[in-house]
C-alpha positions as CSV (number, residue, x, y, z in Angstrom):
1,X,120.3,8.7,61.2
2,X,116.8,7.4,61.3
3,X,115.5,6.6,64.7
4,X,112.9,4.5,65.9
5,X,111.2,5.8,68.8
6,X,107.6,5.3,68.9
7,X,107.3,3.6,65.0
8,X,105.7,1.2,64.0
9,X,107.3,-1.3,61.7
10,X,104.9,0.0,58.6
11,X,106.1,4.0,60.0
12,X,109.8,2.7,59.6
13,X,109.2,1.5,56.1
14,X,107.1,4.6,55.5
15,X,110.4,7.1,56.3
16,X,113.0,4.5,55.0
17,X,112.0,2.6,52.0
18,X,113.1,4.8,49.3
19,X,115.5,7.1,50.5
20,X,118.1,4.0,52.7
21,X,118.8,1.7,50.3
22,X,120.3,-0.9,53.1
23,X,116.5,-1.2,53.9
24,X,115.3,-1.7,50.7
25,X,118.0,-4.7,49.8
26,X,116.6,-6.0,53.4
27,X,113.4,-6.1,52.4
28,X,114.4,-8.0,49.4
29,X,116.4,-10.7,51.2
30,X,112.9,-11.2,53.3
31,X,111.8,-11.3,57.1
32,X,115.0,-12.5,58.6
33,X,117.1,-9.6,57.3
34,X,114.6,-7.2,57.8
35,X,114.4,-7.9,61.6
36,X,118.1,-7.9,62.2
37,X,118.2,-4.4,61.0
38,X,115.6,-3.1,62.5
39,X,116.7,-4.5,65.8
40,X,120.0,-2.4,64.8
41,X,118.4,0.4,63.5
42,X,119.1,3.7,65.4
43,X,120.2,2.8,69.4
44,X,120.4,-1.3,69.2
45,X,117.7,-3.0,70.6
46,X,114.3,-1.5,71.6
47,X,114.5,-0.1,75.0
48,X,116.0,3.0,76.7
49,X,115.5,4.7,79.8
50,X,114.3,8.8,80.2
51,X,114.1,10.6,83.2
52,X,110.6,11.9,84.6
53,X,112.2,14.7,86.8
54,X,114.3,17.5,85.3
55,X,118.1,18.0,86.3
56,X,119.3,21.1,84.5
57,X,120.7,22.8,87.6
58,X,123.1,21.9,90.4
59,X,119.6,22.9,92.5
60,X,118.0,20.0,90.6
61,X,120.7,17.5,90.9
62,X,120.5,18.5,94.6
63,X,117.1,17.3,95.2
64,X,117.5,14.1,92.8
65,X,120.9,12.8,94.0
66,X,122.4,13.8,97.4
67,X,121.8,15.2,99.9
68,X,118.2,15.6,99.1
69,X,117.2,12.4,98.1
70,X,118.1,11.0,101.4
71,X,114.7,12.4,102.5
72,X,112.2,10.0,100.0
73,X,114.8,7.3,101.2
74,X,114.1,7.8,105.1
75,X,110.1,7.8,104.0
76,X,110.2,4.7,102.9
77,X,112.1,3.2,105.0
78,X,109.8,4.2,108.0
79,X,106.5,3.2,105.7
80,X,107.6,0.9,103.0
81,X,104.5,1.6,101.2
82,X,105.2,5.3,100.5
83,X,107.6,3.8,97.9
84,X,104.4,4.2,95.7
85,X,105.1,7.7,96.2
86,X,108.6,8.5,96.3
87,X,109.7,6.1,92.9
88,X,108.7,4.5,89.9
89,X,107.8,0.9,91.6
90,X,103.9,1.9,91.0
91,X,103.7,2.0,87.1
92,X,106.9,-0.4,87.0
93,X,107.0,-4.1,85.8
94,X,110.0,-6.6,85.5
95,X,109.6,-9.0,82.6
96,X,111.4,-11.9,84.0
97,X,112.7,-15.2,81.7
98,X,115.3,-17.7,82.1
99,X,114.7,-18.4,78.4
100,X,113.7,-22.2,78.7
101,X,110.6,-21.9,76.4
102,X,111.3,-18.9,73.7
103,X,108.4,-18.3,71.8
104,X,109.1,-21.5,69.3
105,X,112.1,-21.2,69.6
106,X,112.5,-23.9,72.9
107,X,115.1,-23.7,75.2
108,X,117.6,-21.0,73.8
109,X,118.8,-19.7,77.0
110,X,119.1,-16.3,78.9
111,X,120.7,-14.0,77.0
112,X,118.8,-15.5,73.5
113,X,115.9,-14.5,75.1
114,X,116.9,-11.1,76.0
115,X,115.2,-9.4,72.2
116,X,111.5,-11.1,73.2
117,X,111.3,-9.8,76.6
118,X,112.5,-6.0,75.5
119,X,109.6,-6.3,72.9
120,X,107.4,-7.4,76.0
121,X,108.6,-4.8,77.8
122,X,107.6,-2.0,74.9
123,X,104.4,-3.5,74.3
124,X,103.5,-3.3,78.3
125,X,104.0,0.9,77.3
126,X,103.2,0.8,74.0
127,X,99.4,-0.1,74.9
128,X,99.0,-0.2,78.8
129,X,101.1,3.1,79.2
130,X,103.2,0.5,81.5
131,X,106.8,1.2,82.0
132,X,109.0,-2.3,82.0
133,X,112.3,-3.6,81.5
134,X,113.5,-6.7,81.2
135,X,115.5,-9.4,83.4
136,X,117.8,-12.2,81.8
137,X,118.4,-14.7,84.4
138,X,120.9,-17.5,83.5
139,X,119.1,-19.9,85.9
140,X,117.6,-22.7,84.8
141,X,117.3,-24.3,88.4
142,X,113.3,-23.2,89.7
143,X,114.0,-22.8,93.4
144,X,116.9,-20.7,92.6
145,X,114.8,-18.6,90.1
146,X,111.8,-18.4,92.4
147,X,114.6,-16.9,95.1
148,X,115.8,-14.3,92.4
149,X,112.4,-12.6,91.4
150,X,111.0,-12.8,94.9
151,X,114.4,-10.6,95.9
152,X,113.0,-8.2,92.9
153,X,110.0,-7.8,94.9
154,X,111.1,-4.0,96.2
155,X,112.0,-2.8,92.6
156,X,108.2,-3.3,91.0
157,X,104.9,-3.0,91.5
158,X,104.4,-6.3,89.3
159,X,106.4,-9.0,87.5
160,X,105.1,-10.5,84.4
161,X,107.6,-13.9,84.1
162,X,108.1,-14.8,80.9
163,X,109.1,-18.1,78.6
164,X,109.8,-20.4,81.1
165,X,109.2,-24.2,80.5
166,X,106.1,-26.4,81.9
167,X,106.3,-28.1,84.0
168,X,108.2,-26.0,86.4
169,X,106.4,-22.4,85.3
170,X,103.8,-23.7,87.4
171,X,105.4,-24.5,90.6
172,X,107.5,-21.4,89.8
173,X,104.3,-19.1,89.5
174,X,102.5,-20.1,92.5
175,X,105.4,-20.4,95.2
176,X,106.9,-17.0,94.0
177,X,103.5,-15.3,94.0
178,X,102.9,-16.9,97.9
179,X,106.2,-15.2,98.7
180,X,105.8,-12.1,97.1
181,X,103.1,-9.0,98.1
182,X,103.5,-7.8,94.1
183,X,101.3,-9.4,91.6
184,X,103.2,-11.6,89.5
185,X,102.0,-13.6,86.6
186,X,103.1,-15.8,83.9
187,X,101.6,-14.7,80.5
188,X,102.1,-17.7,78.5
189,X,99.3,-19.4,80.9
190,X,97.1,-16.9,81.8
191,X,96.9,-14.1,79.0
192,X,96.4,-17.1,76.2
193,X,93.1,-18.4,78.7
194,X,91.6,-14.8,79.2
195,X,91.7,-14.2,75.7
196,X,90.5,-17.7,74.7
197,X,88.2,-17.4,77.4
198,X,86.4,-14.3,76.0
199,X,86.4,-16.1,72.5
200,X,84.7,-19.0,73.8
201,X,82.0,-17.3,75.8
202,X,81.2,-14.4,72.9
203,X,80.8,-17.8,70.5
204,X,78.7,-19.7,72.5
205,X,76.3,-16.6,72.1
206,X,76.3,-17.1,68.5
207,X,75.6,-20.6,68.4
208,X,73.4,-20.8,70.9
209,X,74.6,-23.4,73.3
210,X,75.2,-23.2,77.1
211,X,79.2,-23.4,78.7
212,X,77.5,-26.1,81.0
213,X,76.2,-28.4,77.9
214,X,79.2,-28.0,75.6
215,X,81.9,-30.8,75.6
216,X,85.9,-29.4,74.5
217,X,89.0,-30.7,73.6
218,X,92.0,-29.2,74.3
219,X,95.2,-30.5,72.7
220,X,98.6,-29.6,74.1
221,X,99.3,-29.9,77.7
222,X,102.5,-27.6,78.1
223,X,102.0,-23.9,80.2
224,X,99.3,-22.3,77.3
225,X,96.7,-25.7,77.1
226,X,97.1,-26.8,80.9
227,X,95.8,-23.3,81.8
228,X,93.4,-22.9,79.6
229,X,92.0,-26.1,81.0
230,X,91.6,-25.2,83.9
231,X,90.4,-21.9,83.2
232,X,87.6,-22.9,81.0
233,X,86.3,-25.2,84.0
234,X,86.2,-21.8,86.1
235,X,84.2,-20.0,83.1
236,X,81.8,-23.3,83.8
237,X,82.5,-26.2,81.2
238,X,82.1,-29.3,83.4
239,X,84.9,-31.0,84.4
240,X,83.3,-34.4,83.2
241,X,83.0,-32.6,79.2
242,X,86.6,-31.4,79.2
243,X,89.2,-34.1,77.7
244,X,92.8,-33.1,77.5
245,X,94.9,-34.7,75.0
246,X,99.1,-34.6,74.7
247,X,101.5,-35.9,72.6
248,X,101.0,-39.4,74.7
249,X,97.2,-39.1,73.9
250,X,94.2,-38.5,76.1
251,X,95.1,-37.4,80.0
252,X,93.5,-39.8,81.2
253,X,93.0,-41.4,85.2
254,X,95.4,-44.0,85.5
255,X,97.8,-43.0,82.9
256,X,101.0,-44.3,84.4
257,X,103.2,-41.8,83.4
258,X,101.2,-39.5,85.5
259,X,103.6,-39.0,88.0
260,X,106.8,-36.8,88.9
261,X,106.9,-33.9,87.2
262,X,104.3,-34.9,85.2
263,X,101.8,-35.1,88.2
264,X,100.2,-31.7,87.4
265,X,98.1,-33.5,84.5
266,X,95.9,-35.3,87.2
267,X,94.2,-31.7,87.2
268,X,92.9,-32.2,84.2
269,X,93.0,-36.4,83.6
270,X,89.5,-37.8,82.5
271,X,87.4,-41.1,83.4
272,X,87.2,-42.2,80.1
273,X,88.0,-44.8,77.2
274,X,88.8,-42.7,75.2
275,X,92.8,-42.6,73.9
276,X,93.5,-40.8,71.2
277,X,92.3,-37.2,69.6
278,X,90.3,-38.9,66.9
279,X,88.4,-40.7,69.4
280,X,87.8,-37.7,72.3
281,X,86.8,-35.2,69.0
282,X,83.8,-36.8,68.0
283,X,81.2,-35.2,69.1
284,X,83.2,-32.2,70.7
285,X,81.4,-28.6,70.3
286,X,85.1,-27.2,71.1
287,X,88.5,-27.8,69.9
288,X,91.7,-25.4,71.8
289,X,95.0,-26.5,70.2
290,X,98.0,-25.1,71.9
291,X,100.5,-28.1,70.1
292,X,101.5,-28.9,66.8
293,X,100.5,-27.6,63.0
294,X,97.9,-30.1,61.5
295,X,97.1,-32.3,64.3
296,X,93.2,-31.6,63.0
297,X,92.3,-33.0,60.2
298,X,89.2,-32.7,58.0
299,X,87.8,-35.9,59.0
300,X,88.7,-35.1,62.7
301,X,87.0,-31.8,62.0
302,X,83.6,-33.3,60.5
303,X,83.2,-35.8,63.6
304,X,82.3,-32.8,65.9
305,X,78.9,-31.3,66.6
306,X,77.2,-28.6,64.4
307,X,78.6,-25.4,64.9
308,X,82.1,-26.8,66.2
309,X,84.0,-24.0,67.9
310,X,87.8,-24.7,66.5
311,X,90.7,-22.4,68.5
312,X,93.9,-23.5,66.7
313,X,96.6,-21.4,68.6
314,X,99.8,-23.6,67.3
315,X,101.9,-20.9,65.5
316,X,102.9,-19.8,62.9
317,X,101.1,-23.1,61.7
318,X,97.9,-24.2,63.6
319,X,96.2,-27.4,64.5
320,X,94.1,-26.7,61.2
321,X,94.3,-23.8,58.7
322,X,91.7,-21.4,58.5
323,X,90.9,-21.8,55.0
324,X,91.1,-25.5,55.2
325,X,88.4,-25.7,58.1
326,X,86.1,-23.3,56.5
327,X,86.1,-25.5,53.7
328,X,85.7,-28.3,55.6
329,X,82.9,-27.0,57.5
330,X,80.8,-23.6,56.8
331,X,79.1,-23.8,60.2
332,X,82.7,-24.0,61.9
333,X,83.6,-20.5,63.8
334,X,87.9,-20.4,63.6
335,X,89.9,-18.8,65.2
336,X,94.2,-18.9,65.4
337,X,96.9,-17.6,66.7
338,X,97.8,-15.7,63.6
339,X,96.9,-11.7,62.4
340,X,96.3,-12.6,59.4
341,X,93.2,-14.2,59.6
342,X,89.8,-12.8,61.8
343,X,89.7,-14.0,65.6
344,X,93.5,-13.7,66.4
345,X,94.0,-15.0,70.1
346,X,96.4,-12.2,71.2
347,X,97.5,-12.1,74.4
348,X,98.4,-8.2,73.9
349,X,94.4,-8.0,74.6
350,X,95.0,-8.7,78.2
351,X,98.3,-8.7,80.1
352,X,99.3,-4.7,79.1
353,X,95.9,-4.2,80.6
354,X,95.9,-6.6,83.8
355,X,99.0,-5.4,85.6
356,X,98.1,-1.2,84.7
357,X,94.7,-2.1,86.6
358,X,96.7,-4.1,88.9
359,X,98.7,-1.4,89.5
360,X,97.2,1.3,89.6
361,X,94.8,-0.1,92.7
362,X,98.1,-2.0,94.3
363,X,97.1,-5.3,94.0
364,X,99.4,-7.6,95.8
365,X,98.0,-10.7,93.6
366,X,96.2,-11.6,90.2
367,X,93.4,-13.9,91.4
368,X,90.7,-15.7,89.4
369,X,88.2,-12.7,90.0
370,X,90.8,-10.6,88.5
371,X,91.3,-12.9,85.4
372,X,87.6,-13.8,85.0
373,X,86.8,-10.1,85.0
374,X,89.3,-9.8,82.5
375,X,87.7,-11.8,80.1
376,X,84.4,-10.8,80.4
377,X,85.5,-7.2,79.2
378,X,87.3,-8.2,76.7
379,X,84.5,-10.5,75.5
380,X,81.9,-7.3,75.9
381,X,84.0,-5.1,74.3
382,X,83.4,-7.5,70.6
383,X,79.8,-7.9,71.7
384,X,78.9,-4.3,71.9
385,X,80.1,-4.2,67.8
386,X,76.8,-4.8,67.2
387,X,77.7,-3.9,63.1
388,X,80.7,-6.6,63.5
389,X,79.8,-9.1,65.7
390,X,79.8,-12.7,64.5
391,X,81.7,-15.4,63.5
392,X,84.9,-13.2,61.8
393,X,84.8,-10.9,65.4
394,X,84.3,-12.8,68.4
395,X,87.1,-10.8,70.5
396,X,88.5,-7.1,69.7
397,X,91.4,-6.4,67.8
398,X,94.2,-5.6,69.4
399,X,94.4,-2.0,68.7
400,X,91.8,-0.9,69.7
401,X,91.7,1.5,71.9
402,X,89.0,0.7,74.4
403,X,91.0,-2.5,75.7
404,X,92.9,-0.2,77.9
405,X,89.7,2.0,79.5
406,X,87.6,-1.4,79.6
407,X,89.9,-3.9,80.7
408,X,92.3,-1.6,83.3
409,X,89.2,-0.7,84.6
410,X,87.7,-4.0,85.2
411,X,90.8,-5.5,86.5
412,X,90.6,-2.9,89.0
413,X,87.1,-3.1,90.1
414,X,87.7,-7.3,90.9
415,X,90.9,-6.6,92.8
416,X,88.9,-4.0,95.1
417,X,86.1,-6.3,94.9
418,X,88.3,-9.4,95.5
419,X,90.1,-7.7,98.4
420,X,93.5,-7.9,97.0
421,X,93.8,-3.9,96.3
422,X,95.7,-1.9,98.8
423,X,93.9,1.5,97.3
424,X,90.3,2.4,96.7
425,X,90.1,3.9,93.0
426,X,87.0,6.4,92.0
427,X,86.2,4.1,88.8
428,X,84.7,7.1,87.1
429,X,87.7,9.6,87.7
430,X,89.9,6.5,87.0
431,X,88.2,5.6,83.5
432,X,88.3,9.3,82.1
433,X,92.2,8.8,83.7
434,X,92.5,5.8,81.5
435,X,91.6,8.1,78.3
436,X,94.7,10.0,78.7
């Protein structure tokens, strides 16, 4: 039987096509097919567990089982901390959903979710040399999920949550991170503003302007466009040049539906006339979409300021398409959430990365230095291309390779820096660690 340990999907094709003929009628029956059975292929699913000790004796099993594991057991509980030592909890992450916002999938529910947070998990190891596994809770109620990954708290040394709807991903974030001593972050708001963050500041090198000067737009107003938000007002666009715009139109001061559960969009609300996204583009420098496919339009597109920065993140189909906007505009510099055109915002650029620094210095938290740091590595590691740099590579691909020795490294630095780390690192025998 073929397995699937370590492949790619092209080094799957590469040993099947040809010589298993249930791939090859797959592939012809397109996409759909073709991820069913390779989510069946070999073991189901994409996840298993191996042991990091040996246990080929009755010695071994001994030491790892009882009586002598009583011993790391008694350590910890006289110095809690020593668990670093003693178990896996130090290079060990829970990815945690209740599956109330899947990908684009909405609200399909626990178990739904269970094939996006084992890919989560494999990409955490895949690139940050992370271990994970994931957590299905059928708990839709936030105080009750709050209580559930603040009780994982002694099994990981981080929790990345996962898919879980605005508004209550905020609330959920914050009070389980004040109750926990474990970093613990939600991706879907932070990893999409690091990486958009290092795209915005590497661009504003190429044309020139200053974060201070520039006006943006940011459409969408759900867990991805809320952060970024208020992430780009931390990387220094003024509060005053930043409009937000939902499916009501513009955030604005006085909005009346403000209010409730909605009350989180005063953070970002504007004193302005301005209603609609036609009206708060023109004259924008910066567009973020995080909403709906074709929300820009040409005209929309041709209102802005020379050398318009356009991030249009709505997938599969963004705000504008690529082709269409460089059509539209030759000066514009695009970027989506899609791999198949330059300047994909990927948030496997950051979060593999964030929680093995975070780790590896035992952070208790992911603060802003943490995240801003982050992004600034990222963004150096595109600006350092001298050969590449420019409007088709303002932010590294994915793959490569120095996103885990720059960005580990980095994260590590600000948490020591910041306070938050529990250990001191030697950055220099860390980074040639990081090669490994």
């Amino acid at each position: 039987m073929t397995t699937y340990n370590d492949m790619t999907m092209l080094s799957i094709k590469e040993q099947v096509l040809g010589l298993d003929t249930e791939w090859h009628h797959a592939r012809a029956d397109g996409l759909a097919k073709v991820s069913l059975y390779y989510h069946s292929l070999g073991k189901n699913g994409k996840l298993e567990i191996t042991a990091t000790k040996q246990i080929g004796t009755a010695e071994d099993l001994s030491v790892a089982y009882s009586p002598g594991v009583a011993e790391p057991c008694l350590a910890i509980k006289a110095n809690p901390h020593t668990a670093y030592d003693y178990t896996a909890k130090g290079h060990l992450v829970g990815v945690v959903s209740n599956g109330t916002a899947v990908l684009g999938l909405g609200n399909i529910g626990a178990a739904a979710s269970k094939p996006v947070m084992e890919g989560k998990a494999v990409l955490f190891k895949k690139f940050g040399g992370v271990d994970a596994f994931d957590i299905e809770l059928d708990c839709p109620d936030p105080e009750k999920f709050i209580d559930m990954v603040v009780a994982l708290g002694p099994t990981f040394g981080g929790i990345n949550i996962e898919d879980v709807k605005a508004p209550e991903c905020f609330y959920i974030e914050k009070e389980a991170q004040r109750r926990s001593n474990i970093p613990i972050m939600h991706d879907d708001q932070h990893g999409t503003a690091i990486i958009a963050g290092a795209g915005l500041l590497n661009a504003l090198k190429l044309v020139k302007k200053d974060i201070g000067d520039i006006k943006v737009v940011v459409s969408g107003c759900g867990a991805a466009g809320f952060t970024c938000a208020k992430y780009f007002i931390s990387l220094g666009v003024k509060r005053e040049n930043l409009i937000a715009v939902d499916i009501k139109g513009v955030v604005y001061k006085g909005r009346e539906d403000i209010t409730g559960l909605s009350s989180y969009l005063a953070e970002v609300a504007s004193d302005t006339p301005k209603r609609t996204l036609k009206e708060a583009i023109v004259g924008a420098d910066v567009f973020l979409g995080v909403s709906a496919p074709k929300l820009l339009t040409p005209e929309m597109l041709l209102s802005m300021a020379n050398d318009p920065l356009v991030f249009a993140l709505a997938n599969p189909t963004p705000e504008i398409s690529y082709d269409l906007a460089r059509k539209t505009r030759s000066d514009v510099i695009m970027a989506t959430g899609r791999s198949d055109f330059p300047n994909q915002i990927n948030n496997v650029c950051a979060f593999p990365y964030i929680f093995r620094g975070a780790l590896d210095c035992r952070a208790s938290q992911i603060n802003e230095a943490i995240k801003q740091a982050c992004t600034k590595a990222i963004a150096d590691i595109a600006f350092s291309d001298k050969d590449l740099f420019g409007p088709d590579y303002i932010i590294p691909k994915p793959f490569d390779k120095r996103l885990k020795v720059e960005v580990s490294a980095a994260v590590a630095q600000a948490a020591m820096d910041s306070g938050v780390a529990r250990i001191q690192l030697d950055m220099l025998q860390y980074r040639d660690d990081l090669q490994d």
